[in-house]
MINUTI-683129 format. One record per residue: residue number from 1; residue in one letter; x, y, z of N, C-alpha, C, O, CB in turn. Coordinates in Angstrom, 3 decimals. Glycine has a CB too. Layout:
- NUM/a/X/Y/Z/X/Y/Z/X/Y/Z/X/Y/Z/X/Y/Z
...
***
This chain:
- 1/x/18.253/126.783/-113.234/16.936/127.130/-113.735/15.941/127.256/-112.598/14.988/128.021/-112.748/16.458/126.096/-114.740
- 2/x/16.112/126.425/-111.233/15.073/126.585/-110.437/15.107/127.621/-109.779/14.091/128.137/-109.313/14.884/125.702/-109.711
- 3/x/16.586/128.206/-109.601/16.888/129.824/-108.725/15.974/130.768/-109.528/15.117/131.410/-108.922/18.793/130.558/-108.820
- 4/x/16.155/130.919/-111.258/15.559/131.582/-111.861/13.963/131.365/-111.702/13.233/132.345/-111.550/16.098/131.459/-112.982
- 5/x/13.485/130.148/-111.739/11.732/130.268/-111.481/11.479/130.450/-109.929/10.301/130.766/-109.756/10.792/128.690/-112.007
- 6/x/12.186/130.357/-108.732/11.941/130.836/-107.404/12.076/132.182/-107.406/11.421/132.831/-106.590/12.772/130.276/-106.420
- 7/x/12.920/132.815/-108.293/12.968/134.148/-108.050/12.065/135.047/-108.976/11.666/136.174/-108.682/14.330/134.522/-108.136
- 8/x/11.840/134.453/-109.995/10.515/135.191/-110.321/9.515/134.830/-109.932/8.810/135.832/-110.053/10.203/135.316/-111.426
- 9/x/8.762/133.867/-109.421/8.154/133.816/-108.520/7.848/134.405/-106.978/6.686/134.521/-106.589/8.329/133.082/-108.624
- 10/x/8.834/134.716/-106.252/9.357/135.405/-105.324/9.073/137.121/-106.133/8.429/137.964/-105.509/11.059/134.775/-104.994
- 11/x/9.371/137.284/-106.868/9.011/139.027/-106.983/7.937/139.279/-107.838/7.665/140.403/-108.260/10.239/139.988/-107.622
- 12/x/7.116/137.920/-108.191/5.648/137.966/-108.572/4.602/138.265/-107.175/3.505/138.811/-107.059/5.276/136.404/-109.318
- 13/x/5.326/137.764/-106.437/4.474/137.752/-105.012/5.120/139.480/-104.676/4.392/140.447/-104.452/5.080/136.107/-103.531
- 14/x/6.102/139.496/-104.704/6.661/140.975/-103.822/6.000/142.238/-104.676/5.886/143.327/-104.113/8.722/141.193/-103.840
- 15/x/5.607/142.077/-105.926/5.255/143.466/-106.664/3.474/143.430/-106.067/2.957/144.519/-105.818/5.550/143.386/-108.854
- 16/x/2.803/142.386/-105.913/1.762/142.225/-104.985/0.678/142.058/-106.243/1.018/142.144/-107.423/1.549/143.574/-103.778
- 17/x/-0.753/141.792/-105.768/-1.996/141.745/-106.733/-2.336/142.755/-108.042/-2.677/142.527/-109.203/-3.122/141.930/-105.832
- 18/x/-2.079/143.955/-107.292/-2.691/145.086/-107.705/-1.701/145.224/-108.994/-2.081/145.285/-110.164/-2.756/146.352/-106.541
- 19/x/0.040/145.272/-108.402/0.755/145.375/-109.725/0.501/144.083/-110.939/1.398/144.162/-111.779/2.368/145.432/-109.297
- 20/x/-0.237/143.215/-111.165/-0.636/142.240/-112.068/-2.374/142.581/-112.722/-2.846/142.246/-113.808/-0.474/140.739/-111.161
- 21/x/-2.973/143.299/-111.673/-4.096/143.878/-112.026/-3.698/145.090/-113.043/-4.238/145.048/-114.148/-4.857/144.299/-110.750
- 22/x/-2.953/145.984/-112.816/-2.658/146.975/-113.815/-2.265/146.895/-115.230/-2.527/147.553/-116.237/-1.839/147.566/-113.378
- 23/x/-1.094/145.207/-114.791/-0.918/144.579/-115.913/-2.033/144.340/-116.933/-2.124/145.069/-117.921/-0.434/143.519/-115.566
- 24/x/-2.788/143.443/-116.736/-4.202/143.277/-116.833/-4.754/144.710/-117.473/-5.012/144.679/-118.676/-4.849/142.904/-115.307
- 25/x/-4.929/145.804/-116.855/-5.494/146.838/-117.300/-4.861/147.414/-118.538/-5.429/148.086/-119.399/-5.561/147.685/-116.312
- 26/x/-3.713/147.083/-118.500/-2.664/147.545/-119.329/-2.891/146.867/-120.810/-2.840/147.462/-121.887/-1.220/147.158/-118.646
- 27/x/-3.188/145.294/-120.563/-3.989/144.818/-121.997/-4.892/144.999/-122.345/-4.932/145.315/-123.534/-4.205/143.858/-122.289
- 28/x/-6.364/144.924/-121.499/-7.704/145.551/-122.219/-7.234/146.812/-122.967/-7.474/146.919/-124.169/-8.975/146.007/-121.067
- 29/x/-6.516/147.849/-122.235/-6.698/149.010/-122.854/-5.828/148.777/-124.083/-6.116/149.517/-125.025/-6.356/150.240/-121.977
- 30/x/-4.883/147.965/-124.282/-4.336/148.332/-125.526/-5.194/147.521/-126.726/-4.885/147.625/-127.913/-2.717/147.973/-125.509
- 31/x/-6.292/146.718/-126.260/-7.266/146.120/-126.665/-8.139/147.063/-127.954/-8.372/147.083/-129.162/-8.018/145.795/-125.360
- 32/x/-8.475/148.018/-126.242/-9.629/149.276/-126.913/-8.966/150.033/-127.665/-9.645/150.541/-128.557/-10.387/150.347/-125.893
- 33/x/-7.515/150.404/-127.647/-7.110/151.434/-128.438/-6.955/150.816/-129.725/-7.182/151.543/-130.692/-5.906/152.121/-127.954
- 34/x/-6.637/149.706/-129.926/-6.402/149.262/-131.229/-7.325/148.775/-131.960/-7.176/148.209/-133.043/-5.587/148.472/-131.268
- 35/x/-8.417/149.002/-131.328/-9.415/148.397/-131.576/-10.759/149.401/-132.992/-11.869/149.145/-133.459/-9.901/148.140/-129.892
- 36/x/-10.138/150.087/-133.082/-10.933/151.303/-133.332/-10.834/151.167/-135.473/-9.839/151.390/-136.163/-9.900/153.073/-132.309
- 37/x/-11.914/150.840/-135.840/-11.806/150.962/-137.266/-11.442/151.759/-137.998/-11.259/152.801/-137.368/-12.550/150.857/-137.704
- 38/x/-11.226/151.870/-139.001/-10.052/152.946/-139.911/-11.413/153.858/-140.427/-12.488/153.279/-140.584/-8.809/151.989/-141.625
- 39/x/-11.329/154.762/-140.582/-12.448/155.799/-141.119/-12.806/155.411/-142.086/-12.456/154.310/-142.513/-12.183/157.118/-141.370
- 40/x/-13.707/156.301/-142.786/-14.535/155.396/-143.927/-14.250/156.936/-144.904/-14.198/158.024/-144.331/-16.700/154.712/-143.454
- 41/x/-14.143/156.851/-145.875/-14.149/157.749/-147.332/-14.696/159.613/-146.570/-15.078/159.431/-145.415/-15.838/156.784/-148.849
- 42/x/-14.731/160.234/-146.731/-15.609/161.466/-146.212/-15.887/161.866/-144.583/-16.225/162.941/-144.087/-17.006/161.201/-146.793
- 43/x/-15.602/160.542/-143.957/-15.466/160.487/-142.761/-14.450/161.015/-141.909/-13.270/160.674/-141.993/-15.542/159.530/-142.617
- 44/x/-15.116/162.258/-140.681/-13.796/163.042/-140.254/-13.264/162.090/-138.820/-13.902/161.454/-137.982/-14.225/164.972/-139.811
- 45/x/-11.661/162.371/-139.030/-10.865/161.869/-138.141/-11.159/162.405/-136.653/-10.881/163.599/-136.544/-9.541/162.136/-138.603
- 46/x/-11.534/161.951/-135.763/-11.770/162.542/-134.499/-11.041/161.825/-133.625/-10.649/160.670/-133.793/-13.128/162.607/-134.101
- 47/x/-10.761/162.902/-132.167/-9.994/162.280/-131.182/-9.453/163.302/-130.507/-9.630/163.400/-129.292/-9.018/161.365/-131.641
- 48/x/-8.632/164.311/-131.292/-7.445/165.069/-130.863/-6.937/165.124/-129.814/-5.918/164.433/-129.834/-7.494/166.068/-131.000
- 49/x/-7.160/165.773/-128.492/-6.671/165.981/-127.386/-6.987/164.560/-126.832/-5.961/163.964/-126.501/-7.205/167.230/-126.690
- 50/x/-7.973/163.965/-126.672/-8.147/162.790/-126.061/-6.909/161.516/-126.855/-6.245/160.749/-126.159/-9.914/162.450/-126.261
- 51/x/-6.866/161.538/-127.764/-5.461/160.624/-128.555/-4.455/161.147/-127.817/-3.664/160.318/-127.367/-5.056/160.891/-130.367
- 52/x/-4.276/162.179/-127.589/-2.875/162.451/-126.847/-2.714/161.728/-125.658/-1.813/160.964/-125.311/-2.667/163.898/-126.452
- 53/x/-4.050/162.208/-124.915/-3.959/161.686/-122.958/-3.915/159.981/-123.419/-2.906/159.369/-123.067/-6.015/162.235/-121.520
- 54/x/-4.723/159.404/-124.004/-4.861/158.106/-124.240/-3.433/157.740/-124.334/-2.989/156.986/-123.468/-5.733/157.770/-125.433
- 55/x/-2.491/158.260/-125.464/-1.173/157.982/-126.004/-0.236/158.507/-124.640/0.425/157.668/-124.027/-0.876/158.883/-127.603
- 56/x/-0.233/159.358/-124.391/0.388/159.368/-123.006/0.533/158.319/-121.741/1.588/157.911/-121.256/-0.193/160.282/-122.521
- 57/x/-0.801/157.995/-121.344/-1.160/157.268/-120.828/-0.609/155.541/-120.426/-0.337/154.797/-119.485/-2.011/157.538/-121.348
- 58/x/-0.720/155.632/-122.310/-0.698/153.980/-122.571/1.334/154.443/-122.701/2.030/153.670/-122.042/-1.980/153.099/-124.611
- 59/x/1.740/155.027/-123.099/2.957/155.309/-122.784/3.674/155.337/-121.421/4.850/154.973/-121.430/3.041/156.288/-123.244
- 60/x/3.251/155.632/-120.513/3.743/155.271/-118.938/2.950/154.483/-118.063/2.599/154.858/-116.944/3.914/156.470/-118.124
- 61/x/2.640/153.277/-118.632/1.690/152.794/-117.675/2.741/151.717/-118.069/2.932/151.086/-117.029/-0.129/152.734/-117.810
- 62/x/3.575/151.153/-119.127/4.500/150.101/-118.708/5.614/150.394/-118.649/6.450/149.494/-118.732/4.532/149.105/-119.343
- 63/x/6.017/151.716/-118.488/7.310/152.468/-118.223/7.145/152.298/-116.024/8.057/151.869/-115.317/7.144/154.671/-119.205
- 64/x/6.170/152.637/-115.656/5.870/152.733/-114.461/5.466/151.305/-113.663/5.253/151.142/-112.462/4.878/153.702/-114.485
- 65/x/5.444/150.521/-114.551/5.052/149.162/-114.187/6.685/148.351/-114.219/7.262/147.482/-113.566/3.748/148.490/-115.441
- 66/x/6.928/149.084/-115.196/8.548/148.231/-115.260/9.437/148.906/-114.258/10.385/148.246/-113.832/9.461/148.361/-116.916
- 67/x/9.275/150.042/-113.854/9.882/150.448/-112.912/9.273/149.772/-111.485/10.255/149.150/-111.080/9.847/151.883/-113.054
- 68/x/8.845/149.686/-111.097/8.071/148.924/-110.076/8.867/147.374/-109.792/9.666/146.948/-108.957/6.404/148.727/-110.703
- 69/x/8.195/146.854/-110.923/8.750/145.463/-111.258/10.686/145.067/-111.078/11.226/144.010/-110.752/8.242/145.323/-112.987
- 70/x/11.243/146.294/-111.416/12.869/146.481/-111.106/13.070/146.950/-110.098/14.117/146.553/-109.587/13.659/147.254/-111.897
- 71/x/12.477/147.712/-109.492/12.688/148.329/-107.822/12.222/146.869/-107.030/12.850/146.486/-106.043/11.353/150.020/-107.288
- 72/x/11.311/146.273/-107.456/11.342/145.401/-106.189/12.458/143.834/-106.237/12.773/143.171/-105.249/9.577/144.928/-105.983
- 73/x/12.862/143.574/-107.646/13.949/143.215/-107.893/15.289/143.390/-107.240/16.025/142.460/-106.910/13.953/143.522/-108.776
- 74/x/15.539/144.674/-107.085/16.305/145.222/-106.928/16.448/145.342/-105.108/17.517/145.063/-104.565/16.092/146.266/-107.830
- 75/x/15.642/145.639/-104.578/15.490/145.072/-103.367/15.294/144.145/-102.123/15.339/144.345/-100.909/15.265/145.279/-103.368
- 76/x/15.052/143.013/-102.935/14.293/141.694/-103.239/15.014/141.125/-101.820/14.417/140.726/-100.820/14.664/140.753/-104.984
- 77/x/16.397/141.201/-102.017/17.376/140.713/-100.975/16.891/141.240/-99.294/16.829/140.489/-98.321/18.993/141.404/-101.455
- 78/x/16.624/142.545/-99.306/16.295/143.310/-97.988/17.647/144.429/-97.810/17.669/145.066/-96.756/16.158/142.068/-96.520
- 79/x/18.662/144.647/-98.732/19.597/145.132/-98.302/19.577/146.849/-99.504/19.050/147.017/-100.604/20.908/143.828/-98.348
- 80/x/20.150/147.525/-98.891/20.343/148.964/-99.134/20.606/149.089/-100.853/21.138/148.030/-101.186/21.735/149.556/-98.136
- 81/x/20.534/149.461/-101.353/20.894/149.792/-102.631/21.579/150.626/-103.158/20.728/151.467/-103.447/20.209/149.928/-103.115
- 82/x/22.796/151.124/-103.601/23.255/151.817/-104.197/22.947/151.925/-105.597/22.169/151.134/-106.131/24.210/151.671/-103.931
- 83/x/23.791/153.322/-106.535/23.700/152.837/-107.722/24.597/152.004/-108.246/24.084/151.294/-109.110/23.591/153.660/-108.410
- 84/x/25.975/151.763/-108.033/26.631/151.163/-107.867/26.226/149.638/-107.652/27.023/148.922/-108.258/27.150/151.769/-107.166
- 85/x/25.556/149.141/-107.197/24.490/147.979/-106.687/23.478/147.596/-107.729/22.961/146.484/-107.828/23.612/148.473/-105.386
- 86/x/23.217/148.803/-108.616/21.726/148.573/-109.258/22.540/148.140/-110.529/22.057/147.676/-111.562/20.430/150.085/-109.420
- 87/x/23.832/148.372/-110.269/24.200/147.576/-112.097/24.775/146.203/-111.930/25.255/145.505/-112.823/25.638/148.515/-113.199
- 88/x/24.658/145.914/-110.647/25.688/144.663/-110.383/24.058/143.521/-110.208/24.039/142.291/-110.237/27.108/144.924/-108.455
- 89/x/23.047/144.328/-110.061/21.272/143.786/-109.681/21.175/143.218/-111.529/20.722/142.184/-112.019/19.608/145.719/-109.023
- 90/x/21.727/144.252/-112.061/20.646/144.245/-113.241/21.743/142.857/-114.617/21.314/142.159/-115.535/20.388/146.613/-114.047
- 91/x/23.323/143.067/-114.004/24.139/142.147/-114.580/23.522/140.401/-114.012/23.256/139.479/-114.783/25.827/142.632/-114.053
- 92/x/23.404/140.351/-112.239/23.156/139.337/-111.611/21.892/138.700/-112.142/21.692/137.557/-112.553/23.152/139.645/-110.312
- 93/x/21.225/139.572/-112.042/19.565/139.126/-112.561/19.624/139.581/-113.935/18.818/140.483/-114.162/18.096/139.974/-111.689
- 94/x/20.272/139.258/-114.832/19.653/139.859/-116.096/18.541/138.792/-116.722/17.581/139.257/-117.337/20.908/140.185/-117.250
- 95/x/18.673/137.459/-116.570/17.462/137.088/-117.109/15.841/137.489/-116.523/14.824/137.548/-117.214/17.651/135.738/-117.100
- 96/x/15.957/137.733/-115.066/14.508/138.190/-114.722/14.644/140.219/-115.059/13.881/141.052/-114.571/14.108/137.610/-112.595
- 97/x/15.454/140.419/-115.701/15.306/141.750/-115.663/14.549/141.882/-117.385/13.537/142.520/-117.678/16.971/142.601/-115.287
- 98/x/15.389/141.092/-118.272/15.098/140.890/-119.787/13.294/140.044/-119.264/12.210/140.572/-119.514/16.718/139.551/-120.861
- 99/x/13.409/139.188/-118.801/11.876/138.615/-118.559/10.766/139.739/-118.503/9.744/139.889/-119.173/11.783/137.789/-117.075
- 100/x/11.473/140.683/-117.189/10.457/141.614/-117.095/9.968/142.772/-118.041/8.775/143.075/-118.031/10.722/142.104/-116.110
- 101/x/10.652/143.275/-118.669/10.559/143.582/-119.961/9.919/143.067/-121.129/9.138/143.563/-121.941/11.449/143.615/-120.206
- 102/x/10.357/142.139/-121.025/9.950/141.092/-122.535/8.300/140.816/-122.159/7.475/141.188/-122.993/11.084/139.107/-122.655
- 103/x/7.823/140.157/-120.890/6.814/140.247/-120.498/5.636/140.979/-120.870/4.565/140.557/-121.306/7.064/140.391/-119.706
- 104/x/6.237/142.823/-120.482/5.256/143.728/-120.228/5.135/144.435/-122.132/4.200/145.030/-122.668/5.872/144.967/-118.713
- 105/x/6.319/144.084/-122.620/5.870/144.409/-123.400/5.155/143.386/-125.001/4.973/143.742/-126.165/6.770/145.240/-123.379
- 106/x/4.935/142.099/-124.304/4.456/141.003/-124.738/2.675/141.327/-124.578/1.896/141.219/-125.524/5.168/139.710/-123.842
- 107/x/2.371/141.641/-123.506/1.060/141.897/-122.799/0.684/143.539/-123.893/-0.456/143.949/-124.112/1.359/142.144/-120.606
- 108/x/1.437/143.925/-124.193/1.019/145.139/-125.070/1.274/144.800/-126.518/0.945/145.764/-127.210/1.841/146.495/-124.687
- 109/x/1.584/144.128/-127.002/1.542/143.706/-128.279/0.571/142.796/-128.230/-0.346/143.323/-128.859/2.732/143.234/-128.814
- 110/x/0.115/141.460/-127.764/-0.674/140.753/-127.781/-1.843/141.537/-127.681/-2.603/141.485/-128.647/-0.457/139.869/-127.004
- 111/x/-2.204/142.365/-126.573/-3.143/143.192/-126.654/-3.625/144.071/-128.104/-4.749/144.127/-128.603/-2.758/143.955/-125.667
- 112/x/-2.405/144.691/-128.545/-3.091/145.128/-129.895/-3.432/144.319/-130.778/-4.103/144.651/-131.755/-2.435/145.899/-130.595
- 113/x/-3.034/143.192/-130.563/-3.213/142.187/-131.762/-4.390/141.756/-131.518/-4.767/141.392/-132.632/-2.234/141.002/-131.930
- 114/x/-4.918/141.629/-131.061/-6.136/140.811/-130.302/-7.286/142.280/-130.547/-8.422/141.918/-130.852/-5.672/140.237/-128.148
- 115/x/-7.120/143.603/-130.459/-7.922/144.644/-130.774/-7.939/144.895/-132.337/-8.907/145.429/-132.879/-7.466/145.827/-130.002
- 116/x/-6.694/144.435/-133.108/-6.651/144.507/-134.579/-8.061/142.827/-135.206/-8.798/142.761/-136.189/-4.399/144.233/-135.094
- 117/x/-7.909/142.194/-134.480/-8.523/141.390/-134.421/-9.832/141.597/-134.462/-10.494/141.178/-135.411/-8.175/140.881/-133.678
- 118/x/-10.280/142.142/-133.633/-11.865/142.611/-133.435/-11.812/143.641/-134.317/-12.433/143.255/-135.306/-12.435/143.130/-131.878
- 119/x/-11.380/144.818/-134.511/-11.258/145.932/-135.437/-11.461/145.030/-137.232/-12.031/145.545/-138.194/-9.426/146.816/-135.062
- 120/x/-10.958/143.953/-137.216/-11.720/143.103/-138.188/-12.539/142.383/-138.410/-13.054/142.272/-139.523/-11.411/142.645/-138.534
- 121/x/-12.865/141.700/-137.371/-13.895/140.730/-137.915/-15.372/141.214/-136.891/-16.464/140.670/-136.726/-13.255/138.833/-137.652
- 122/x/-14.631/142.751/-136.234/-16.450/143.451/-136.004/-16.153/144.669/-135.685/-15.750/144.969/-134.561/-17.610/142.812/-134.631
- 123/x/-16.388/145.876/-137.053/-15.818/146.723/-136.270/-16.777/147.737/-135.945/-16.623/148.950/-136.092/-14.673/147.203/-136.811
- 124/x/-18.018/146.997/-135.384/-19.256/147.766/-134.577/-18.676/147.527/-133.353/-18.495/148.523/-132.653/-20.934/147.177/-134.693
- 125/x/-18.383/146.602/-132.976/-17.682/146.072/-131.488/-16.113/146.912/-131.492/-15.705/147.436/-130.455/-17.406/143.954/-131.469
- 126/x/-15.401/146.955/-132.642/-14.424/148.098/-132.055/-14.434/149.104/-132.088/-13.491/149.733/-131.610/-13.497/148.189/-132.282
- 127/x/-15.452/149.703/-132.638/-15.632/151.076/-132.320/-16.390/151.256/-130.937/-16.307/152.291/-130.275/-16.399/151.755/-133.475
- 128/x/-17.275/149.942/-130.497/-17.354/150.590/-129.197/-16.319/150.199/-128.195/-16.078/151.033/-127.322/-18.633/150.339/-128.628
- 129/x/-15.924/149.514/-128.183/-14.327/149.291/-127.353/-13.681/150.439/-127.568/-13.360/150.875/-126.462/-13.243/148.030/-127.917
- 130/x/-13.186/151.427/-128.742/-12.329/152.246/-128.795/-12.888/153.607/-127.830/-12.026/154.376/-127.401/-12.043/152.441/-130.294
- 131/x/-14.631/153.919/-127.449/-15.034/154.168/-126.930/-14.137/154.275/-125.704/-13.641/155.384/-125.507/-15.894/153.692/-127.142
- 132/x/-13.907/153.487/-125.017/-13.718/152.813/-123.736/-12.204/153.254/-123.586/-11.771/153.238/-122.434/-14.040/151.078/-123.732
- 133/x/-11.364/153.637/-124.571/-10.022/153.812/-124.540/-9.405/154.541/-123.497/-8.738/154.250/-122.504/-9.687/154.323/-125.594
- 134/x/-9.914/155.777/-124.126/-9.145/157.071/-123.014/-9.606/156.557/-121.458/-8.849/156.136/-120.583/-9.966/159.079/-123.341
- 135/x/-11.146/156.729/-121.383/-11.465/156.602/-119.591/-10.241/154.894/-119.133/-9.672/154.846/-118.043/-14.059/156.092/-119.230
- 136/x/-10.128/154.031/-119.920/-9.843/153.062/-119.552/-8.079/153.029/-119.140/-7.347/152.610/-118.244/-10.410/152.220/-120.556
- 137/x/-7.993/153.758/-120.428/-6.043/154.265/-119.974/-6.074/154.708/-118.999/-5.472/154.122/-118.098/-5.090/155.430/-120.756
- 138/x/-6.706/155.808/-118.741/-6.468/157.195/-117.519/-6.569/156.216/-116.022/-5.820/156.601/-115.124/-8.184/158.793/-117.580
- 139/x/-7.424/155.024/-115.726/-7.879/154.439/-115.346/-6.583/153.315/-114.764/-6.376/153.173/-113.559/-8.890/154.273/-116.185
- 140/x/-5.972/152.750/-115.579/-4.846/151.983/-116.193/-3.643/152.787/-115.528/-2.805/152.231/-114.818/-4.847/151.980/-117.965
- 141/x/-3.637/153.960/-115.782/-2.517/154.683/-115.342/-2.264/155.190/-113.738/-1.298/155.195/-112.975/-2.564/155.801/-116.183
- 142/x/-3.663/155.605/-113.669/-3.981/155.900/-112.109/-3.684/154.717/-110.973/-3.269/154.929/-109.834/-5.592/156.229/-112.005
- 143/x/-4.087/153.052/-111.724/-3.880/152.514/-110.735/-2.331/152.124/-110.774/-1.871/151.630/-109.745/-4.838/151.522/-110.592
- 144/x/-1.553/152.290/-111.789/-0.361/152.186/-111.976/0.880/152.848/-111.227/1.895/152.307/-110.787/-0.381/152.426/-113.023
- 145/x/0.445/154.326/-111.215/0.804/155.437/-110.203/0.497/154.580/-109.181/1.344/153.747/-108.859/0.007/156.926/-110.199
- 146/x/-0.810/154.636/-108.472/-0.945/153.897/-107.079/0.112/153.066/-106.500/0.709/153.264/-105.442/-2.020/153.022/-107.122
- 147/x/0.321/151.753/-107.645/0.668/150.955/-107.613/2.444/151.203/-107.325/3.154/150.703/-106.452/0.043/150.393/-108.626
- 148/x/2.728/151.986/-108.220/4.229/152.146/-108.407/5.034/153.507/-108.185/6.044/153.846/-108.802/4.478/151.782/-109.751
- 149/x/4.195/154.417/-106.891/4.613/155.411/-107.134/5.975/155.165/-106.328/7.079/155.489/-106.763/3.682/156.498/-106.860
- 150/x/5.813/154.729/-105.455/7.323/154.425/-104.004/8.433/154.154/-105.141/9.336/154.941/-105.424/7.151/152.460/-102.522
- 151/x/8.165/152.680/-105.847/9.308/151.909/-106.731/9.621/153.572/-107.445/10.687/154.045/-107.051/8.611/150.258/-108.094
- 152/x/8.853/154.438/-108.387/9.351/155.137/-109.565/10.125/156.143/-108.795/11.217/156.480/-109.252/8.211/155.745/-110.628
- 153/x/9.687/156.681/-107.651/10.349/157.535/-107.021/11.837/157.847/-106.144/12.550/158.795/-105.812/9.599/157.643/-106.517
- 154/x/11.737/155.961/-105.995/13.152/155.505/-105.226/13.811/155.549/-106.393/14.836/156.229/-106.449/13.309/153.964/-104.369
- 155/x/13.465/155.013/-107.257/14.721/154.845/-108.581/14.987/156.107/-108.791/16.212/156.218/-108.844/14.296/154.120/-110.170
- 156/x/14.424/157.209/-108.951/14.698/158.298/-109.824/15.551/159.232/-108.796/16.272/160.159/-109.165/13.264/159.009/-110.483
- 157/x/15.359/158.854/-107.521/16.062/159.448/-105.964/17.760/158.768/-106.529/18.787/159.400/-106.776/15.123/158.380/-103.907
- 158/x/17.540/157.516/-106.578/18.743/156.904/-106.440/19.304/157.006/-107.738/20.508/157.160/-107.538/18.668/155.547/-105.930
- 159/x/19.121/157.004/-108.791/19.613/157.647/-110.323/20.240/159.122/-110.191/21.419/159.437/-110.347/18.188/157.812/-111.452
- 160/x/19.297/159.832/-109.907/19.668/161.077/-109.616/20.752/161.720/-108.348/21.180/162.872/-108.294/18.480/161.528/-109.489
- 161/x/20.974/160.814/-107.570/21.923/161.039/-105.995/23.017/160.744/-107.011/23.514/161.804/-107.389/21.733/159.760/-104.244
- 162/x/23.574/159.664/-107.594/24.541/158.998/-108.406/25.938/159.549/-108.231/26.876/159.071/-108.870/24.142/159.081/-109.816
***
């Protein structure tokens, strides 16, 4: 058990600040998106194109975070990687691999729950949070990219060489 908490610890430090900040960004926004009250009788549905980028958005921002989070896993040792390597990474480590997962997508459920939350008991306050959605995803995503473009790009190099 202590290999397992040194080593997630160890690639809490290696994914660095910024990848836990995105995290972070990654819940407000699923905050604001869920946050948004159900229309009222006569009341028109608005959003269209902006629901998409938002839904996009909030769609690869823990696809790109989890990739990140497994590339540096996966490297963790200092040694070369094959693909061949990345299944023997993901058998060796499967509890910090299931962690990392379970995690990110813990931080996005809690998040909506917590915006269904406000969307009830004020939903003057979630409608202006839902406000905040799209700029806040796009936002969310950008620093995510930043954050994880090396990790998404090595994987998809090394998936694709195969």
């Amino acid at each position: 058990m202590d290999t397992e908490f040194d080593l997630t610890t160890h690639m809490l430090q290696a994914v660095g600040p910024l990848w836990l900040v995105a995290v972070f960004g990654m819940f407000i926004s699923a905050i604001c998106e869920s946050a948004k009250p159900k229309a009222q009788e006569g009341e028109e549905k608005s959003g269209g194109i902006a629901l998409v980028i938002a839904g996009f958005a909030s769609l690869m921002t823990p696809i790109l975070l989890f990739a990140h989070g497994f590339w540096t896993l996966a490297w963790m040792d200092g040694i070369e990687v094959s693909p061949q390597m990345l299944i023997e990474v993901i058998i060796a480590r499967k509890a910090i691999v299931v962690g990392l997962f379970a995690s990110l997508a813990a931080v996005a459920i809690l998040g909506s729950i917590v915006g269904w939350i406000i969307r009830a008991a004020a939903p003057g306050l979630g409608k202006t949070l839902n406000l905040a959605a799209v700029p806040l995803a796009l936002l969310t995503l950008a620093l995510t990219v930043f954050v994880s473009h090396e990790a998404a790009l090595g994987l998809f190099a090394l998936v694709t060489s195969g």
